[in-house]
N, C-alpha and C positions, 0 to 999 in steps of 0.2 A: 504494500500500500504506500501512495507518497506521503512523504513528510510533510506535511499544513502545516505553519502557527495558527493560534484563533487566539485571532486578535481582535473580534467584536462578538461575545457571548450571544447579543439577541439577533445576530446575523447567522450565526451558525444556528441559533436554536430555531430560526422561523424559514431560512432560506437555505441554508448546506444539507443538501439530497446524500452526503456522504455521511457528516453526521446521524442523518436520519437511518442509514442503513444500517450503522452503528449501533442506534439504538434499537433496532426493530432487531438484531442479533440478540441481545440484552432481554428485551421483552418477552421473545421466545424461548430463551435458558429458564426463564423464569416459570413461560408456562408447562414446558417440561418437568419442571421440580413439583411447580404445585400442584399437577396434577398426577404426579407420584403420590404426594404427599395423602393426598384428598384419597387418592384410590387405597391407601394405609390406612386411613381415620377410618373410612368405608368400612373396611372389614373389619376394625376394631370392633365399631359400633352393633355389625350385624354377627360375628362370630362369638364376639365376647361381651362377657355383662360390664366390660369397663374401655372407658375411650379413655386412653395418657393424653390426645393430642384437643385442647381447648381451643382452641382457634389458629389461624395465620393469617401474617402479613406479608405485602411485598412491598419493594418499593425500586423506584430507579433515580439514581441519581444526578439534582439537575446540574445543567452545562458551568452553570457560579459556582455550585460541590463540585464538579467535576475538575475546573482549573484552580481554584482554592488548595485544593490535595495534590495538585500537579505542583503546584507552586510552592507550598509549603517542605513538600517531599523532594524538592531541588532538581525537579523533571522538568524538561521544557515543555510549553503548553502544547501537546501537538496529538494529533489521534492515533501512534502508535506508540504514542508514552502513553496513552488512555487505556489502551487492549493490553498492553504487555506491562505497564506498571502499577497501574491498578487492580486490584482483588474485587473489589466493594463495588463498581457501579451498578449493578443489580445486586438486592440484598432479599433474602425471606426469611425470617422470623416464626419460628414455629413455639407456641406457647403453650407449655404443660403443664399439668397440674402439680406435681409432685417431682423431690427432685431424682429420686433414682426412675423417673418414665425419659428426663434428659438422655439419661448413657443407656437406657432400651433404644431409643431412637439414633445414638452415635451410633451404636452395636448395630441397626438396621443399614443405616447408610453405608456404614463397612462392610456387610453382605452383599449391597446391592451389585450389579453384574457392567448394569450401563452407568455410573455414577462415577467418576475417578475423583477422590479425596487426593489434593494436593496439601494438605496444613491441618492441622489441629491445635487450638488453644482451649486449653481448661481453666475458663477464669471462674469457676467456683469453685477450687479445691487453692488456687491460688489469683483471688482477687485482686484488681488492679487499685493499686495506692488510693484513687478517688474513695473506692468502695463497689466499684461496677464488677458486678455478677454475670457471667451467662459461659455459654458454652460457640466457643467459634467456630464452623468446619469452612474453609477454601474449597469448594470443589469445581471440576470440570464436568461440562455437562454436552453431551452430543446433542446436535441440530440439526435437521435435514433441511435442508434448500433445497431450489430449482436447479442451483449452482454445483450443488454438492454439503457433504457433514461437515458443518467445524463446531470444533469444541471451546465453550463457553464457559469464562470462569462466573462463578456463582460465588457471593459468601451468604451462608447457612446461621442465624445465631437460634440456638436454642435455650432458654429461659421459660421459670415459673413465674405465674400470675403476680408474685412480690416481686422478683427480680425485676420484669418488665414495667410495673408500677415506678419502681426506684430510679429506673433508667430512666425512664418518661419525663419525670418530675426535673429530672438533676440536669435534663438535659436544657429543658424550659428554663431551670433557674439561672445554668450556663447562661443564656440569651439576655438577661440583665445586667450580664457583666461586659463591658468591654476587653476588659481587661482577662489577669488569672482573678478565680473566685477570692473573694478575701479568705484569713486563714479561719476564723469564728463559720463561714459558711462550712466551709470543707472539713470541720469536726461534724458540723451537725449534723453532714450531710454522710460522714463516715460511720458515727451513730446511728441515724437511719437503719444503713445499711447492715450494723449488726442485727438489728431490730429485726428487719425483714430475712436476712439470715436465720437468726432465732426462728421465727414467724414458721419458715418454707422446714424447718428440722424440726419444729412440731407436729405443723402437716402430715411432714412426711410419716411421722410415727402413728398418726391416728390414721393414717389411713393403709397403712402395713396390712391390714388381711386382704385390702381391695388388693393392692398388687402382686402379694404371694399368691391368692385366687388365680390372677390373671397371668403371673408367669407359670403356674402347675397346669392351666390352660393349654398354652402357648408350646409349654412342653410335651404335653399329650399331643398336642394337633404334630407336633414335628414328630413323635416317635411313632404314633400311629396313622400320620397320612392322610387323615380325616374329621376335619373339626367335628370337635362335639358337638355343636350346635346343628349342624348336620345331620348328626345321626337321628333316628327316627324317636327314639325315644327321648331324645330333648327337643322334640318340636310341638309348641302348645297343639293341647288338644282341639283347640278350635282353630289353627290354619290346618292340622291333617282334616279335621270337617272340610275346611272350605277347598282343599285340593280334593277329597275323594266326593265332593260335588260337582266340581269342573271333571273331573273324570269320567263320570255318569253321564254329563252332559249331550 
């Protein structure tokens, strides 16, 4: 690809057909991933009595994010410092309830076959100074064109409903500062963060039988091949009514 500066952000984001192809690469990693994803929640929901995955987000990163991080990271502004020195301009964010359903879902995305993980950061076993919590994955992600596959980096954060609240907040409160936060904010805001720590490690303990449940689940379905919920004897009595009615039909 040639080398560009962008040198007018609302020129490249309303008018450069290049940029745009850029991005519509990005948008499409993305709906790869989430509809990975969504097809994983699916079957949580309908094989097992417990879903880990409470929502997700996506996002793509705008053209001001974009040269902001190029500039800051001592990259020249240009669209192949964009693709190869950036990680992060498409991000999804997948939000769990508990925090051992995070490394269920690492543990998934490491199985997967079309997925290639380039990175992993564990920033809830080692938190970053601020206080921010979550769980990082890098990955590459195949795309099929008109043109042909190329592979699409994606970053992956996974976090619980506290961690993602914390982030949220810290992030808005970042946005009143010009500056660094003064140091009276970033105790409090490091406080917080043990709070919501505390918070997500009591969770996790009450809700210990839901997920011992759902991995002796999980485990049955791998060693015998066929979800339980499947089998005949775990299908309520009123859908076997309503299948051997359509059968009679």
């Amino acid at each position: 690809m040639e080398e560009k500066s962008v040198v007018d952000i609302n020129y490249i984001k309303e008018t450069e057909n290049e940029f745009k192809k850029i991005m519509l690469m990005y948008k499409s990693a993305l709906k790869e991933i989430e509809t990975k994803i969504q097809i994983i929640s699916d079957e949580f929901q309908m094989l097992y009595s417990y879903n880990p995955i409470e929502h997700i987000k996506t996002r793509i990163k705008s053209p001001e994010s974009i040269a902001k991080k190029l500039k800051k990271k001592g990259y020249p502004i240009t669209y192949n410092s964009l693709i190869n020195k950036l990680n992060d301009v498409a991000g999804i964010r997948i939000i769990c309830s508990f925090i051992p359903d995070i490394y269920k879902m690492v543990e998934m995305f490491d199985k997967s076959t079309d997925i290639n993980i380039i990175k992993k950061k564990d920033y809830i076993k080692n938190p970053k100074e601020s206080g921010y919590a979550s769980y990082h994955l890098i990955v590459s992600v195949p795309v099929s064109f008109t043109s042909g596959i190329m592979d699409v980096k994606v970053e992956i954060q996974i976090r619980t409903i506290a961690m993602d609240f914390w982030a949220s907040l810290e992030h808005k409160i970042k946005y009143k500062y010009s500056e660094e936060l003064p140091k009276n904010v970033q105790r409090e805001l490091k406080e917080c963060s043990k709070m919501a720590n505390k918070l997500d490690r009591k969770m996790s303990k009450l809700g210990g039988s839901l997920i011992e449940d759902f991995e002796q689940d999980m485990a049955y379905n791998k060693k015998n091949k066929e979800p339980k919920a499947l089998k005949t004897g775990y299908i309520p009595a009123m859908l076997n009514k309503i299948v051997e009615n359509y059968v009679n039909l």
